[in-house]
C-alpha positions as CSV (number, residue, x, y, z in Angstrom):
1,X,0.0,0.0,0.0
2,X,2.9,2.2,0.4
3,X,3.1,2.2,-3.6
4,X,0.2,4.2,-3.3
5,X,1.1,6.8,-0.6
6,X,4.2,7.5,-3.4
7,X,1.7,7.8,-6.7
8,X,-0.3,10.5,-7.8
9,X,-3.8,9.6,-8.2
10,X,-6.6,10.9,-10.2
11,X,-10.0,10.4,-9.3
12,X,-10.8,8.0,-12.3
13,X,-8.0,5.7,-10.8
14,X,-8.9,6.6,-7.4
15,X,-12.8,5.3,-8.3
16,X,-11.8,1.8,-10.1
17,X,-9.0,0.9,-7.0
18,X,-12.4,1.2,-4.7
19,X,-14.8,-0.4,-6.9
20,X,-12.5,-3.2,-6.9
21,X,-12.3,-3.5,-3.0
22,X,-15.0,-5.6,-1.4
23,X,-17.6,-4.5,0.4
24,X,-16.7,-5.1,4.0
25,X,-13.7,-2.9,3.5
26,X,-15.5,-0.1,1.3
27,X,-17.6,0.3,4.9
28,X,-14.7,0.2,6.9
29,X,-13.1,3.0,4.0
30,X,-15.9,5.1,4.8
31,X,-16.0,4.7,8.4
32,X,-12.5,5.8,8.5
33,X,-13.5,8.9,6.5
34,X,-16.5,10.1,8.2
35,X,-14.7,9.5,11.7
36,X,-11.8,11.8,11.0
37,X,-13.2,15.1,12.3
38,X,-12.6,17.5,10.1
39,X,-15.1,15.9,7.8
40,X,-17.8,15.6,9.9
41,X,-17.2,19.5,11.0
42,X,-17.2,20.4,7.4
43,X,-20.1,18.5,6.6
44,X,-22.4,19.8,9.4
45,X,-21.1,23.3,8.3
46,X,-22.5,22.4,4.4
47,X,-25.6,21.1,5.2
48,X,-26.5,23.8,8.2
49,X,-25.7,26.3,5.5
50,X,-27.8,24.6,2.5
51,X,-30.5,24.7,5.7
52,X,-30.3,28.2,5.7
53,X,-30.2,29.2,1.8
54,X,-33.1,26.9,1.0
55,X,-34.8,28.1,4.3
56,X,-35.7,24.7,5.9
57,X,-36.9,24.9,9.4
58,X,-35.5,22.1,12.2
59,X,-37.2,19.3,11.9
60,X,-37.6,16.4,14.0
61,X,-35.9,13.2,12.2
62,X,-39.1,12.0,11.4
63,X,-40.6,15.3,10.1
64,X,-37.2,16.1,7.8
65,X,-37.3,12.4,6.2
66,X,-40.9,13.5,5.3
67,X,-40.4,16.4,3.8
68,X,-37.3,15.3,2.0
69,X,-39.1,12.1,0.1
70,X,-42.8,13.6,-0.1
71,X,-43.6,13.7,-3.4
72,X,-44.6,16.7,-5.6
């Protein structure tokens, strides 16, 4: 793996060297990802800011899986 760490990647490449993993380890892939915390910051920061531009109130869990699939 340390071939890797050495190589420049593009995200073409990047894609087919995950599609090719199986799925247990694409799960454990993106639990590392989503642990580091950086990412989850960054993505709280996105979607509280999407909230805000599209002006959707706080929602229960229930309430915003509702309004997100309802059908129009």
């Amino acid at each position: 793996m340390s071939k890797v760490k050495e190589e420049e990647l593009n995200y073409k490449q990047l894609r087919k060297l995950i599609r090719n993993l199986d799925f247990e380890k694409k799960v454990t892939l993106m639990r590392e990802i989503v642990t580091e915390s950086g990412y989850r910051k960054e993505f709280y920061d996105y979607t509280q800011g999407l909230a805000k531009k599209h002006r959707i109130p706080k929602m229960s869990e229930e309430k915003l899986d509702e309004f997100l699939h309802k059908q129009n």
